[in-house]
MOPAC internal coordinates of N, CA, C and O (Angstrom, degrees):
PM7 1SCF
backbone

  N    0.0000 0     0.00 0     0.00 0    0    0    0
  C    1.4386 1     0.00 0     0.00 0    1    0    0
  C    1.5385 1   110.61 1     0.00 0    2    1    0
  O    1.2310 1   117.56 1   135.19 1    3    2    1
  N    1.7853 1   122.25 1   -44.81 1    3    2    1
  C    1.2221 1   118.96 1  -162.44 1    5    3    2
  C    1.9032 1    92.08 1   -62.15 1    6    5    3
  O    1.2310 1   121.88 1   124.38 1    7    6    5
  N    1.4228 1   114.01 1   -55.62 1    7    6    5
  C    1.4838 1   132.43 1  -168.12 1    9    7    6
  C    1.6136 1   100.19 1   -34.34 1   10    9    7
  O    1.2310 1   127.80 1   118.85 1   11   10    9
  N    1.4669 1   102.58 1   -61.15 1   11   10    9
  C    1.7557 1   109.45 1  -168.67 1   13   11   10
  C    1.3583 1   112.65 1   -71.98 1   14   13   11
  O    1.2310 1   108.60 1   177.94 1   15   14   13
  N    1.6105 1   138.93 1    -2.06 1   15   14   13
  C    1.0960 1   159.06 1   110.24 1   17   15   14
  C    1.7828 1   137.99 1    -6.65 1   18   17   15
  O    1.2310 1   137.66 1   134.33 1   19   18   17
  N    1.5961 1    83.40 1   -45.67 1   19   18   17
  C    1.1663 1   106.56 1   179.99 1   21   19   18
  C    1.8835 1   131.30 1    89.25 1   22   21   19
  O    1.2310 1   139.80 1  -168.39 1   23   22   21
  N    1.3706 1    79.21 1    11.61 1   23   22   21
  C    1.6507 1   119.59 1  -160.50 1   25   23   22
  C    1.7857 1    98.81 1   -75.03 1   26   25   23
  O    1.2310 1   114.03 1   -88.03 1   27   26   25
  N    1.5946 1   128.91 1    91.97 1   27   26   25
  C    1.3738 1   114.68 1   174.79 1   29   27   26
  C    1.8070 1   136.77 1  -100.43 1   30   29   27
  O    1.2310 1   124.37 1  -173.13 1   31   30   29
  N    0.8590 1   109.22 1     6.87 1   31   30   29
  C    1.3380 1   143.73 1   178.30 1   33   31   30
  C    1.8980 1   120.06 1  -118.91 1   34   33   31
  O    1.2310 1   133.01 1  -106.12 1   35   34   33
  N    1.1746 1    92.47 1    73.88 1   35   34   33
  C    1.9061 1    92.57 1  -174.32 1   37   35   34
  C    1.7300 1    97.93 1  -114.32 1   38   37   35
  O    1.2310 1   130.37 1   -17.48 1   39   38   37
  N    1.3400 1    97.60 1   162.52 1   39   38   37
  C    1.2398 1   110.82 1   172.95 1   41   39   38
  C    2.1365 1   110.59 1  -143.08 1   42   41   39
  O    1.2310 1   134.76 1   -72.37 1   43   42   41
  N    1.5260 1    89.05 1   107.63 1   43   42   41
  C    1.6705 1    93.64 1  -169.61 1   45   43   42
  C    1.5225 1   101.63 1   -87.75 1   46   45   43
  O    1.2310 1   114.60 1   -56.28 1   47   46   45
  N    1.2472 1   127.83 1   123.72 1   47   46   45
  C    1.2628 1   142.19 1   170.36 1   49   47   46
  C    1.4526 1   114.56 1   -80.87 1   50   49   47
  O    1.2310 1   117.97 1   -47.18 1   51   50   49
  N    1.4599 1   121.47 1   132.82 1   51   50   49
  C    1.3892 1   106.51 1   164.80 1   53   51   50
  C    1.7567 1   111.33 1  -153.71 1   54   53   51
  O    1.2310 1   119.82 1   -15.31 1   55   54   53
  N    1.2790 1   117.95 1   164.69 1   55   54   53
  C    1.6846 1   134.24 1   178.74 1   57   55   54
  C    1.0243 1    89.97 1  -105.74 1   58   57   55
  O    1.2310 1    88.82 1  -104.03 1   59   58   57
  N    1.4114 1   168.29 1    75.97 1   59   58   57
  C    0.9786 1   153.85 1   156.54 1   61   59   58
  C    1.9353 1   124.13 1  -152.05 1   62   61   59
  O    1.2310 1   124.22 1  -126.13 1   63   62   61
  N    1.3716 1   109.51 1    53.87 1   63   62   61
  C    1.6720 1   132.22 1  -153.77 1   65   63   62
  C    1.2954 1   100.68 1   -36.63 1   66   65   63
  O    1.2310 1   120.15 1   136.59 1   67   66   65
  N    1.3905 1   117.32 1   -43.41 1   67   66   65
  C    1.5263 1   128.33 1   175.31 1   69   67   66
  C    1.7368 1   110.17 1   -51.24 1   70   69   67
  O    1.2310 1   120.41 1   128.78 1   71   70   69
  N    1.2910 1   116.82 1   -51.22 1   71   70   69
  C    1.2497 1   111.20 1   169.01 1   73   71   70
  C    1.3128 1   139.88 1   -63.02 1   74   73   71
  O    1.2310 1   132.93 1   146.20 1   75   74   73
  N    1.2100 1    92.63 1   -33.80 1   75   74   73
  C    1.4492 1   116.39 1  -171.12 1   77   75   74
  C    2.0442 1   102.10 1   -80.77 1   78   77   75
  O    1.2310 1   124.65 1   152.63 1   79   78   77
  N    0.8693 1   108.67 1   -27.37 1   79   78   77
  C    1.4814 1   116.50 1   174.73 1   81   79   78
  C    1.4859 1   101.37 1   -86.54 1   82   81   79
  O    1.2310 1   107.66 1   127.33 1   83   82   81
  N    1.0784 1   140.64 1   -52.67 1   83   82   81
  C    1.4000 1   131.60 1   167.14 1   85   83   82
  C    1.7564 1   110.78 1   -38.11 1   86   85   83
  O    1.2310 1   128.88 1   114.62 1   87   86   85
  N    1.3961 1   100.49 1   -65.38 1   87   86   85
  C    1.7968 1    93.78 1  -175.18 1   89   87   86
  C    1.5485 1   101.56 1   -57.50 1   90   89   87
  O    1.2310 1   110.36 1   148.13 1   91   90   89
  N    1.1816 1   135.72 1   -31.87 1   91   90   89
  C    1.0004 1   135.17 1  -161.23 1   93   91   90
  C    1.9196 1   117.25 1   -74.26 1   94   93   91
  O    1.2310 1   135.11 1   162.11 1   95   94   93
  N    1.6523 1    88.36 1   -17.89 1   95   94   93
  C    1.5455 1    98.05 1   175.27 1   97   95   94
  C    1.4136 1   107.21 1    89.53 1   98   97   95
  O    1.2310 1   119.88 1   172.69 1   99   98   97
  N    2.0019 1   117.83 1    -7.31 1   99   98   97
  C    1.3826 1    88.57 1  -177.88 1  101   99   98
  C    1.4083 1   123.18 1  -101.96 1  102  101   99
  O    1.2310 1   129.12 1  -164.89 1  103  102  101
  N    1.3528 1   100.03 1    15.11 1  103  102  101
  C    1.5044 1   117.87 1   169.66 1  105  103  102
  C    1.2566 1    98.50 1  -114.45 1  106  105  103
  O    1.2310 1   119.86 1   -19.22 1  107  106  105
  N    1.7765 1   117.87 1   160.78 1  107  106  105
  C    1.2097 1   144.00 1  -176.27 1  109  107  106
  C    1.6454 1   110.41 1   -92.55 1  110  109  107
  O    1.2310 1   113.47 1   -91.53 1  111  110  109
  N    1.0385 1   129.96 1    88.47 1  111  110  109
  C    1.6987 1   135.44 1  -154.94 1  113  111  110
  C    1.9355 1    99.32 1  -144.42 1  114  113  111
  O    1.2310 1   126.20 1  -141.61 1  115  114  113
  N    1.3745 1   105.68 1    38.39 1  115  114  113
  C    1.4116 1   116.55 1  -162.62 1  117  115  114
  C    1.9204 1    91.83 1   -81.00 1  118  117  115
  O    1.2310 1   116.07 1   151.87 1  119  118  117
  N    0.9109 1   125.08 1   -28.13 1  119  118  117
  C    1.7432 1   137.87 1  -167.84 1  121  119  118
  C    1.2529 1    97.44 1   -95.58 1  122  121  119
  O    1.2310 1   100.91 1  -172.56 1  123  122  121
  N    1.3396 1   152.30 1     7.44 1  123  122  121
  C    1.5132 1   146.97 1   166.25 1  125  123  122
  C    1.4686 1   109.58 1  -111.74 1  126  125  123
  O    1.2310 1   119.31 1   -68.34 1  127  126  125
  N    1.4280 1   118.92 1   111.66 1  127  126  125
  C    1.1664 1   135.85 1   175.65 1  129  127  126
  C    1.3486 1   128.64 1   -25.67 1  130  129  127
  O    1.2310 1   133.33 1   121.06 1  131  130  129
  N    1.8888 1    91.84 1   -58.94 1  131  130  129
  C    1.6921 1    94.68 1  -177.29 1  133  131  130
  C    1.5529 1   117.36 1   -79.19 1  134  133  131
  O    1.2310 1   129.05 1   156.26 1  135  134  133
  N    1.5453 1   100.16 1   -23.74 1  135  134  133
  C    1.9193 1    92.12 1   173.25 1  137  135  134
  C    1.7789 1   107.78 1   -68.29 1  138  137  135
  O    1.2310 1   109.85 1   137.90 1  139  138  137
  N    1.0411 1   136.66 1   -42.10 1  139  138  137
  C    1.2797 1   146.11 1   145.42 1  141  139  138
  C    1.4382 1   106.44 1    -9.87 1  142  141  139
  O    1.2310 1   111.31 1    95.34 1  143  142  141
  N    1.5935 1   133.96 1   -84.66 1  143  142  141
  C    1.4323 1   135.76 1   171.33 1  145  143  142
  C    1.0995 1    97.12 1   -56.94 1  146  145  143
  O    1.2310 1    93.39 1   138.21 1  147  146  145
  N    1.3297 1   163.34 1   -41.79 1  147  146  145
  C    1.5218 1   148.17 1  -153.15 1  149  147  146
  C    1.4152 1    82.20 1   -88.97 1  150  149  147
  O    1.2310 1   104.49 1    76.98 1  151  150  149
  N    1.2661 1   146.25 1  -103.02 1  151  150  149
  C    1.5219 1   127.36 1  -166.72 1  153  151  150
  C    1.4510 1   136.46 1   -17.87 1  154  153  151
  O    1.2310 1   133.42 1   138.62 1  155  154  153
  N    1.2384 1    91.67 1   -41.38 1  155  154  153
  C    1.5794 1   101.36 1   158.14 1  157  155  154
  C    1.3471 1   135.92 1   -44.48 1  158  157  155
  O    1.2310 1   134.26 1   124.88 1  159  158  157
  N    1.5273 1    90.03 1   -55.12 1  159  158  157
  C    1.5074 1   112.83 1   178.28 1  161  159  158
  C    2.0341 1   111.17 1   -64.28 1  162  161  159
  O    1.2310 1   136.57 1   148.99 1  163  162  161
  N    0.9243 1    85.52 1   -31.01 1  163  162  161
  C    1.6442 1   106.08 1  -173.11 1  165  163  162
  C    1.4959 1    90.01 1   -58.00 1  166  165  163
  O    1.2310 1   112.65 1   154.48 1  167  166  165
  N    1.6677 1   131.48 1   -25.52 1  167  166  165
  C    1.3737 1   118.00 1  -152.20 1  169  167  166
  C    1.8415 1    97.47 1  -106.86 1  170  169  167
  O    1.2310 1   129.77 1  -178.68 1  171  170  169
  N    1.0231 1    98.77 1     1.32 1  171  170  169
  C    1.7726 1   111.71 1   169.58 1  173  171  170
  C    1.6330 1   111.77 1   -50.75 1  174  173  171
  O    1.2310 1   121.48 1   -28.58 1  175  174  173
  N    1.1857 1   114.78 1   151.42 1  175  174  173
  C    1.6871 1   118.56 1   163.60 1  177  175  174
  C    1.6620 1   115.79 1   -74.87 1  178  177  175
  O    1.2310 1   119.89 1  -115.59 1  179  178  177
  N    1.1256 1   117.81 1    64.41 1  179  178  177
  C    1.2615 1   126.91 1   173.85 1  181  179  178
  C    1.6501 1   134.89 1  -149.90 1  182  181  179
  O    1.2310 1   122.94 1    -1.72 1  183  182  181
  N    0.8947 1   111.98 1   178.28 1  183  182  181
  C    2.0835 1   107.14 1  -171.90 1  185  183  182
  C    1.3650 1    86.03 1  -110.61 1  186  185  183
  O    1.2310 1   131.37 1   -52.60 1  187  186  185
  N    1.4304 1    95.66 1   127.40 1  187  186  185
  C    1.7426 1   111.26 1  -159.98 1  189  187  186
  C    1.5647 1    79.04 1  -140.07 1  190  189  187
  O    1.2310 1   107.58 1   -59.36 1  191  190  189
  N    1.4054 1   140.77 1   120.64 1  191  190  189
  C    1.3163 1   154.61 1   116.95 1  193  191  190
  C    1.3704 1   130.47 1   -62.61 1  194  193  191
  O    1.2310 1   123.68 1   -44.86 1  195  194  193
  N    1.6144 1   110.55 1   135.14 1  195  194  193
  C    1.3976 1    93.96 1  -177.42 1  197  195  194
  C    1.6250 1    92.46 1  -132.61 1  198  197  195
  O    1.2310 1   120.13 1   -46.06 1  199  198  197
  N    1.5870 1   117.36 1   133.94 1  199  198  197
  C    1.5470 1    92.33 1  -176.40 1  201  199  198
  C    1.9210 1    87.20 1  -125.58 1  202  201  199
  O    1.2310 1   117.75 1   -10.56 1  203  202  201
  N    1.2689 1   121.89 1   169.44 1  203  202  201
  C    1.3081 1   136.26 1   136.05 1  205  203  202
  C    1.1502 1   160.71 1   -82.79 1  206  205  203
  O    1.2310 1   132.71 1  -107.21 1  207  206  205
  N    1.6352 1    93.05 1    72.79 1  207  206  205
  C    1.8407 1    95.36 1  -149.62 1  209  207  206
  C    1.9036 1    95.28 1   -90.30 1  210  209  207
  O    1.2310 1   131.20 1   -38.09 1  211  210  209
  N    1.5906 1    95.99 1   141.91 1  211  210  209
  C    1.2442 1   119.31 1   168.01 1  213  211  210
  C    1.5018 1   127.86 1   -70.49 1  214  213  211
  O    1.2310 1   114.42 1   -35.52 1  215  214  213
  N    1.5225 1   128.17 1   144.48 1  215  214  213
  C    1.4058 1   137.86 1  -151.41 1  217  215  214
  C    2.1843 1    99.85 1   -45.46 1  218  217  215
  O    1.2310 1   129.84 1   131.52 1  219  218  217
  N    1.2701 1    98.64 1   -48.48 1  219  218  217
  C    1.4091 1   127.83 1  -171.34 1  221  219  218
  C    1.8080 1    98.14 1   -32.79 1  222  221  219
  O    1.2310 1   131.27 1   127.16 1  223  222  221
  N    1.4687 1    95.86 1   -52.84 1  223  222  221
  C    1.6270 1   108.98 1  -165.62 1  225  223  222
  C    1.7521 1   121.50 1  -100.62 1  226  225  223
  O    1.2310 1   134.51 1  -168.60 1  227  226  225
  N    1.8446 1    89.54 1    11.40 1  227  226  225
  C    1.7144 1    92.89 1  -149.71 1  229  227  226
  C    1.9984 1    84.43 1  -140.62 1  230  229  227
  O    1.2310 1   129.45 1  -125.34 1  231  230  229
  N    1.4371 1    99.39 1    54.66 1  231  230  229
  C    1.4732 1    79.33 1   174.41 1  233  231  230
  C    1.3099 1   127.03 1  -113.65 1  234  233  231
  O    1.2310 1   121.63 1   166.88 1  235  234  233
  N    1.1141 1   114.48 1   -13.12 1  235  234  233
  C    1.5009 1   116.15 1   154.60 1  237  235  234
  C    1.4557 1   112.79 1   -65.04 1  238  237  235
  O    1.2310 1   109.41 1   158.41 1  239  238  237
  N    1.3143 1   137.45 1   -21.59 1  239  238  237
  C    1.0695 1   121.43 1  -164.73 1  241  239  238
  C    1.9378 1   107.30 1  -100.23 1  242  241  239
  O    1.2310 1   135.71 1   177.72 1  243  242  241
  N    1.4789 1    87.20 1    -2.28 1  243  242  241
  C    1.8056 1   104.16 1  -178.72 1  245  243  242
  C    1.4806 1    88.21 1   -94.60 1  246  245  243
  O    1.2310 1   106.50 1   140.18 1  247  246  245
  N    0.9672 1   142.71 1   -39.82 1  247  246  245
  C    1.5198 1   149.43 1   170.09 1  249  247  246
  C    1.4893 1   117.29 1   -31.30 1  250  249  247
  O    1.2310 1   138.14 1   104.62 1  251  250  249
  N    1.7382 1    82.45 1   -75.38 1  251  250  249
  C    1.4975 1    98.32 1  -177.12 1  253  251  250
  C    1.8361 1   108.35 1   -58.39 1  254  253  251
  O    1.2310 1   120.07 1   150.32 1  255  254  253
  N    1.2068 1   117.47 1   -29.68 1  255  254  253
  C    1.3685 1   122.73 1  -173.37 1  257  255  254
  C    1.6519 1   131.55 1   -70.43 1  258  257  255
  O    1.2310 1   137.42 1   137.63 1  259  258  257
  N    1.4488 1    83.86 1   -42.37 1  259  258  257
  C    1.7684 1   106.09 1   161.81 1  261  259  258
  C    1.5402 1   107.25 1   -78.85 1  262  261  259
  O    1.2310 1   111.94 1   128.84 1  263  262  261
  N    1.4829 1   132.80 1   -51.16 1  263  262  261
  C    1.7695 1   117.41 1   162.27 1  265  263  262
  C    1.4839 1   113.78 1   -43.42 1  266  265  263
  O    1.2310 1   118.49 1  -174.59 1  267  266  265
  N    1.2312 1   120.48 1     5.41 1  267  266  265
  C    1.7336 1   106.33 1  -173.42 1  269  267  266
  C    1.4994 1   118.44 1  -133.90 1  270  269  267
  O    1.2310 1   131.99 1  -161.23 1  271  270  269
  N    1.4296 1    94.45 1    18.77 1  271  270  269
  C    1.7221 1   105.08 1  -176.24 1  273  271  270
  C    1.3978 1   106.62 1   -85.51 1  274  273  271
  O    1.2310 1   108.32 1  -166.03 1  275  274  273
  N    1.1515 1   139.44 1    13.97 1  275  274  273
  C    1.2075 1   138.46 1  -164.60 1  277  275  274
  C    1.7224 1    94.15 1  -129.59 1  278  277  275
  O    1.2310 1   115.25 1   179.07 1  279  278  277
  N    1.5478 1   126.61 1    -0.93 1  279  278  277
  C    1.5012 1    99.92 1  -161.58 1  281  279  278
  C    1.6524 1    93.99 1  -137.37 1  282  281  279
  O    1.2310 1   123.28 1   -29.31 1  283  282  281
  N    0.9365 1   111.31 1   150.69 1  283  282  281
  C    1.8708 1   113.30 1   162.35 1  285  283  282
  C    1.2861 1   121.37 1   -84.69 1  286  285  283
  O    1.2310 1   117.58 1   164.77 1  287  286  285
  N    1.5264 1   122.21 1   -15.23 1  287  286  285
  C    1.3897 1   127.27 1   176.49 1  289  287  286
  C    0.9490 1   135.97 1   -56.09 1  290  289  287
  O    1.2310 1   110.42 1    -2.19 1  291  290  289
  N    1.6159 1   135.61 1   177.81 1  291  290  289
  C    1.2216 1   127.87 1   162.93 1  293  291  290
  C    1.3753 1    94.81 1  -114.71 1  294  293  291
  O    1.2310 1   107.90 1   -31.23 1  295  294  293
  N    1.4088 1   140.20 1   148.77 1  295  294  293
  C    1.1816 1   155.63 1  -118.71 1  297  295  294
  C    1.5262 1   106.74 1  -168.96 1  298  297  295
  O    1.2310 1   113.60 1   -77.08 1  299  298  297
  N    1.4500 1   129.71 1   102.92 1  299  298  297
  C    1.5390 1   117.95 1  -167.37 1  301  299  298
  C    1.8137 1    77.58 1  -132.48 1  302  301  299
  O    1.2310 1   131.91 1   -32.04 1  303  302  301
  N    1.7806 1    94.60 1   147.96 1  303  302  301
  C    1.7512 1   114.30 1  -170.35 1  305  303  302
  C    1.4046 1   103.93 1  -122.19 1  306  305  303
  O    1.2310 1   127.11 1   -73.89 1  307  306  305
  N    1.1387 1   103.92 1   106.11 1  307  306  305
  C    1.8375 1    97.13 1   158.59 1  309  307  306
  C    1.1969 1   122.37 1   -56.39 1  310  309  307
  O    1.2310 1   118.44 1   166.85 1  311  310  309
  N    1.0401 1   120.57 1   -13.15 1  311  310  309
  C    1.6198 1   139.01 1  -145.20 1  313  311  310
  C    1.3976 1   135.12 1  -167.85 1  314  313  311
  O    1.2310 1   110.03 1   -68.02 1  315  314  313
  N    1.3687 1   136.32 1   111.98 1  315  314  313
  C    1.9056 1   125.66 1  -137.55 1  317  315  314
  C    1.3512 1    84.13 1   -94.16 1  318  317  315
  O    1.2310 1   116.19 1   -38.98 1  319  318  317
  N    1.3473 1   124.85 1   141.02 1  319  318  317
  C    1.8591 1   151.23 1  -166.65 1  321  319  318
  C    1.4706 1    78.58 1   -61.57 1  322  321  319
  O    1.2310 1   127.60 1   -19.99 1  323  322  321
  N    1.3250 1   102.98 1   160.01 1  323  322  321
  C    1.7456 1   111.43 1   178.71 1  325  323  322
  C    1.6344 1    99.12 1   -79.35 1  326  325  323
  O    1.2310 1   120.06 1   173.21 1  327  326  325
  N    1.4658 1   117.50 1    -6.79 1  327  326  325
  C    1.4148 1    99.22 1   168.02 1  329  327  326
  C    1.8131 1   135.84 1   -77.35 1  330  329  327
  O    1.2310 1   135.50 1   163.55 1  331  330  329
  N    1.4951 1    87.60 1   -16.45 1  331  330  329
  C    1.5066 1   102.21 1   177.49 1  333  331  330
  C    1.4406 1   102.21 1   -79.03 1  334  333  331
  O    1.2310 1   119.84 1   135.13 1  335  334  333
  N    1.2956 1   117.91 1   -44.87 1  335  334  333
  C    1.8232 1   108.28 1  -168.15 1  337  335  334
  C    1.2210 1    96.71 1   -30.96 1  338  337  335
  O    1.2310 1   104.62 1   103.95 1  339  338  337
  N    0.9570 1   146.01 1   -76.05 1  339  338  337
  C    1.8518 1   143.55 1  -124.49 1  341  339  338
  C    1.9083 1    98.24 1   -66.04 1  342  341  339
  O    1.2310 1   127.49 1   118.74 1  343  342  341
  N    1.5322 1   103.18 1   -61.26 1  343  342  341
  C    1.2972 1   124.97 1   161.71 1  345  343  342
  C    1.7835 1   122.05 1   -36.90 1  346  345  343
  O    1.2310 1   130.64 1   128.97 1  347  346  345
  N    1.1136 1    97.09 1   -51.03 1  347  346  345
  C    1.6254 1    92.56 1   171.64 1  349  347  346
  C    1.7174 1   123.42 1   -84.05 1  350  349  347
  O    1.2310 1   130.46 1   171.68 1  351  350  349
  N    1.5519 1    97.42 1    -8.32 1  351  350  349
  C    1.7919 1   111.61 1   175.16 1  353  351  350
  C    1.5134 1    99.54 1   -67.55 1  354  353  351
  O    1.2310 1   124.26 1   125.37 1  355  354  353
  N    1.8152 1   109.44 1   -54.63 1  355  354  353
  C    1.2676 1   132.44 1  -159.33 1  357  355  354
  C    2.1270 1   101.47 1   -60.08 1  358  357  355
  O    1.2310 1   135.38 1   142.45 1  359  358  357
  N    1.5629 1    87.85 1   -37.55 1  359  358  357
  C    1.8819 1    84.47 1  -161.81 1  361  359  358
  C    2.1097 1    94.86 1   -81.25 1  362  361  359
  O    1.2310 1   118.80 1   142.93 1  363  362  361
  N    1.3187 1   119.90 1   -37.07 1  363  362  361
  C    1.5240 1   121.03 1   152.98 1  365  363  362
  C    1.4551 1   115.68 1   -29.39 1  366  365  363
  O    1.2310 1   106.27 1   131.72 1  367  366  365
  N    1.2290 1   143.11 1   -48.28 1  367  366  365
  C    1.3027 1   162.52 1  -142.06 1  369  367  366
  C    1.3919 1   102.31 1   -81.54 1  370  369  367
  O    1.2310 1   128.25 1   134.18 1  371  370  369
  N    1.8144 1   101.72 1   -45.82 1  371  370  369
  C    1.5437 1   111.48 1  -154.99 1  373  371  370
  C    1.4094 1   137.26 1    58.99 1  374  373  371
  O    1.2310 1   121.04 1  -154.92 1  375  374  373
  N    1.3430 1   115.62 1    25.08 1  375  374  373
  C    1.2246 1   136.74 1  -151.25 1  377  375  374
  C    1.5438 1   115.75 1   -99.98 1  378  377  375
  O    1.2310 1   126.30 1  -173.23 1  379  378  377
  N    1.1274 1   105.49 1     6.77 1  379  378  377
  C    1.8752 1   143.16 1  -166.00 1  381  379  378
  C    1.6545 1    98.96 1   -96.43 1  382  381  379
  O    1.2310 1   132.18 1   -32.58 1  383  382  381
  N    1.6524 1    94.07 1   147.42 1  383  382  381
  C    2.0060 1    94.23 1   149.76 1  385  383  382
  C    0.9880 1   104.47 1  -116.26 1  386  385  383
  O    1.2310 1   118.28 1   -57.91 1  387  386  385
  N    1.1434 1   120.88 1   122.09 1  387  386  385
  C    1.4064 1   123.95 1   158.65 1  389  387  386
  C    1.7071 1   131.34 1   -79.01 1  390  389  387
  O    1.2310 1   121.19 1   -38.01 1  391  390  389
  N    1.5310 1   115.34 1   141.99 1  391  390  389
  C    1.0960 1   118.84 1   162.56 1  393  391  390
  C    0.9459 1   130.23 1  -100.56 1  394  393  391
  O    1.2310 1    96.55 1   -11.62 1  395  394  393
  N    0.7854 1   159.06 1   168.38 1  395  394  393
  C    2.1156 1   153.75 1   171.30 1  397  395  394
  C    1.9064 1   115.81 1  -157.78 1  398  397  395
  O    1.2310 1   122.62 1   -38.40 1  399  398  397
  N    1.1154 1   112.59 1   141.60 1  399  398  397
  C    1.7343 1    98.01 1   140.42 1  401  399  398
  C    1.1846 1    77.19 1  -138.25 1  402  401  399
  O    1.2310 1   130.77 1   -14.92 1  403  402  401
  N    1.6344 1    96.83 1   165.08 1  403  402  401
  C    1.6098 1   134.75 1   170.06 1  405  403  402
  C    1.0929 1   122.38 1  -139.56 1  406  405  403
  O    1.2310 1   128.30 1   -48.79 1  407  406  405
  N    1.6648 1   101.62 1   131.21 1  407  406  405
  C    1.6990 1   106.01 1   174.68 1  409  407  406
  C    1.4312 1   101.78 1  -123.41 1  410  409  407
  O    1.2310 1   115.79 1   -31.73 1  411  410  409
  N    1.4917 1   125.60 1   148.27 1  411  410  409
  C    1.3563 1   129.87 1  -173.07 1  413  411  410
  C    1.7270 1   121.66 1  -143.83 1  414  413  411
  O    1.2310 1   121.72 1   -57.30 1  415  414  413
  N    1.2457 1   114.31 1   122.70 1  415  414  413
  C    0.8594 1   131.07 1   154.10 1  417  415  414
  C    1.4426 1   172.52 1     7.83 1  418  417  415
  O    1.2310 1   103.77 1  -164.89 1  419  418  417
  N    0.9950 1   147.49 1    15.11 1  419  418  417
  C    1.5954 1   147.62 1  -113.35 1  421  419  418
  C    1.6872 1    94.93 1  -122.08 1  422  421  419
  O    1.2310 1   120.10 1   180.00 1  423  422  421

C-alpha cells in the first residue's frame, strides 16, 4: 500500500521478534507467504526500515492490532476510537522505556 502510494521512505514497526527475525533472514520462515512478499518488497528502490519495537513502546499499535482480528479490511480513522485516547496521552507523556533494534535499508 505505502509503495502504490508513492510513499519511499517507510519505517515498519513491529512487537513481534519472531517476525521480525524472519524478514530479517535470521530465522528460517522460507514456507510463510507474507515473509516471502515482505522480502521481496525489501528488493524495491526505496528506504525500507524495519525496527523491533517492544509491547512497552508499541501500544497503540498492539491495540489497533487486536481491534482488527475479526476483519479482512483496511480500516482508515479520521479520528483515534475513544479507546486509544488514554494510550496516545500515555505515549505523548514519554513516560515509557523503550526498547528497539533497528536495521535499515537503502
Amino acid at each position: 500500500m505505502a509503495w502504490d502510494m508513492g510513499m519511499r521512505r517507510v519505517i515498519v514497526e513491529t512487537d513481534s521478534k519472531i517476525a521480525f527475525q524472519c524478514i530479517e533472514e535470521v530465522q528460517t520462515c522460507s514456507r510463510n507467504t507474507v515473509i516471502r512478499e515482505i522480502r521481496e518488497m525489501k528488493k524495491r528502490p526505496w528506504k525500507l526500515e524495519f525496527k523491533l519495537i517492544y509491547c512497552e513502546a508499541n501500544r497503540c499499535a498492539d491495540w489497533l492490532a487486536r481491534s482488527s482480528v475479526d476483519t479482512e479490511e483496511f480500516c482508515f480513522m479520521d479520528l483515534p476510537h475513544e479507546e486509544l485516547i488514554p494510550l496516545l496521552t500515555e505515549d505523548l507523556s514519554e513516560n515509557f522505556v523503550t526498547r528497539s533494534i533497528e536495521l535499515c535499508y537503502s
